[in-house]
C-alpha positions as a Python dict, from the first residue, in 0.01 Angstrom:
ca = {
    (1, 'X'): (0, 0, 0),
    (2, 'X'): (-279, 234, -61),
    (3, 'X'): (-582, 52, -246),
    (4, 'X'): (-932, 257, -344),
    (5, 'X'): (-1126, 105, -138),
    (6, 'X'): (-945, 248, 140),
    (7, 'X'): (-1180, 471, 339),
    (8, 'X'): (-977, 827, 267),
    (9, 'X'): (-907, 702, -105),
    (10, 'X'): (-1253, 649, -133),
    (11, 'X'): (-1329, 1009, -13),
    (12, 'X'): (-1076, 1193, -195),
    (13, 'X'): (-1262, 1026, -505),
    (14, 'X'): (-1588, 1074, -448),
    (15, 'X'): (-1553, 1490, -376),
    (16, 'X'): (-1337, 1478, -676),
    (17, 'X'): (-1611, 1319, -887),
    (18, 'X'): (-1847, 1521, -702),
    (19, 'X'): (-1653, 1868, -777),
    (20, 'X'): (-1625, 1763, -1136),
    (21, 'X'): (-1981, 1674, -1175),
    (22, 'X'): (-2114, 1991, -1003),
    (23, 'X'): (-2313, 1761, -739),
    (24, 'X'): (-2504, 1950, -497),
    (25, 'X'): (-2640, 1833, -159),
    (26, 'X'): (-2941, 1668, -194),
    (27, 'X'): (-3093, 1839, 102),
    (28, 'X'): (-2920, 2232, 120),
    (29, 'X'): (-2791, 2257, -202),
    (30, 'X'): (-2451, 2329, -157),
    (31, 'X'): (-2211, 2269, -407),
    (32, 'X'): (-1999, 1965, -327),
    (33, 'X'): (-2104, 1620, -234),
    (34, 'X'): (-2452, 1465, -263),
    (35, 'X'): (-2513, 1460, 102),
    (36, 'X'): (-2307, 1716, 267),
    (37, 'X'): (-2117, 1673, 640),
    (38, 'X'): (-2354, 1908, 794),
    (39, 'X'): (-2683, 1769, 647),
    (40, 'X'): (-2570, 1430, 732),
    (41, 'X'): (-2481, 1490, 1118),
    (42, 'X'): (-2838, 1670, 1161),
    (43, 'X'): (-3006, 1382, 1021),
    (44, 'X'): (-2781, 1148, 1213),
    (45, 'X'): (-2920, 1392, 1588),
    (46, 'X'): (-3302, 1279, 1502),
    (47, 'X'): (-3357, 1140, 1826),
    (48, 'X'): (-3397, 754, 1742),
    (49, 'X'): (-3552, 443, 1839),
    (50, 'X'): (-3959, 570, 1753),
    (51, 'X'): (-4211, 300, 1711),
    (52, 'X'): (-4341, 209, 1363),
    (53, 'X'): (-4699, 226, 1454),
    (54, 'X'): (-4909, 180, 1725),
    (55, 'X'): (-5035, -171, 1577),
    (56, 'X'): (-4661, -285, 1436),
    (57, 'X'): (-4376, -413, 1618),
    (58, 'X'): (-4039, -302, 1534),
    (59, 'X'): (-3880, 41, 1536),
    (60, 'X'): (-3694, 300, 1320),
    (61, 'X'): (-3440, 523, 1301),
    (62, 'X'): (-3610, 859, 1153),
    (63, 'X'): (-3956, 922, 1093),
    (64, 'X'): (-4007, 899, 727),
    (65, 'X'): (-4081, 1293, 665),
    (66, 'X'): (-3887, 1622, 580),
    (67, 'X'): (-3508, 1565, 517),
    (68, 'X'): (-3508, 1094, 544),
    (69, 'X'): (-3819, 1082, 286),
    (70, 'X'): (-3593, 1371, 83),
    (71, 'X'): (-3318, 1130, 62),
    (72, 'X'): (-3475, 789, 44),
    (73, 'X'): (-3705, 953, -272),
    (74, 'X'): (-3351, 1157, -407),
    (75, 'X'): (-3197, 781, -394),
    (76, 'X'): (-3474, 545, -507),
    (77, 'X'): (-3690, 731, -764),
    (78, 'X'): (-3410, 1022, -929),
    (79, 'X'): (-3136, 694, -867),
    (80, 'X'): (-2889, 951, -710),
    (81, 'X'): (-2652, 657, -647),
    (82, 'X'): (-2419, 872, -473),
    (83, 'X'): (-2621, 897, -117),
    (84, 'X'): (-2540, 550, -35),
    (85, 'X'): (-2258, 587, 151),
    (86, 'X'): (-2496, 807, 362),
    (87, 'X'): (-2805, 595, 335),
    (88, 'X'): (-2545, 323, 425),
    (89, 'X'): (-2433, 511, 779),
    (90, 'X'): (-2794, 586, 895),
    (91, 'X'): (-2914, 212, 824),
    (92, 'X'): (-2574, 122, 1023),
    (93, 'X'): (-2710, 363, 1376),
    (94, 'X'): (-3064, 197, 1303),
    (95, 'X'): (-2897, -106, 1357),
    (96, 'X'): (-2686, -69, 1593),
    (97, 'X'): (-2965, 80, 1794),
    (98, 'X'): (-3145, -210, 1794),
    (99, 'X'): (-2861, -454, 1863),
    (100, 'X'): (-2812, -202, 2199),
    (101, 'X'): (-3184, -272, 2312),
}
């Protein structure tokens, strides 16, 4: 049985909602999805694992400039709901970066 929550399902929905909304990347612009493939694996390449600061323990994923500040602003302060599932999958290689340490 095929339920929406399955993973494809819930792909096939979102581009369709996307298409019929006229979405747009949030970072190139293209017509489509609000975070397209492409955009997403070249954030995902940012080499990982940088300190927070000097003085702070703890590290992050991306340096909080150029396309990750884009995204996090796009999401929290326009509520552009749709990056999450993108958000979602670079919070999920933060973490598992630090569970590999």
């Amino acid at each position: 049985m095929i339920t929406l929550r399955e993973p494809r399902v819930t792909g096939l929905v979102t581009d369709a909602v996307d298409l019929a909304l006229g979405r747009a990347c949030a970072l190139c612009e293209i017509s489509g999805r609000a975070l397209c493939p492409t955009c997403l694996e070249d954030i995902r390449c940012v080499p990982a694992d940088l300190p927070l600061s000097p003085t702070v323990p703890g590290r992050h994923a991306l340096p909080y400039r150029g396309a990750a500040s884009t995204l996090l602003l796009d999401y929290k302060e326009r509520g552009n709901r749709a990056l999450a599932p993108g958000l979602g999958l670079l919070l999920a290689d933060a973490v598992e970066s630090l569970l590999l340490e």
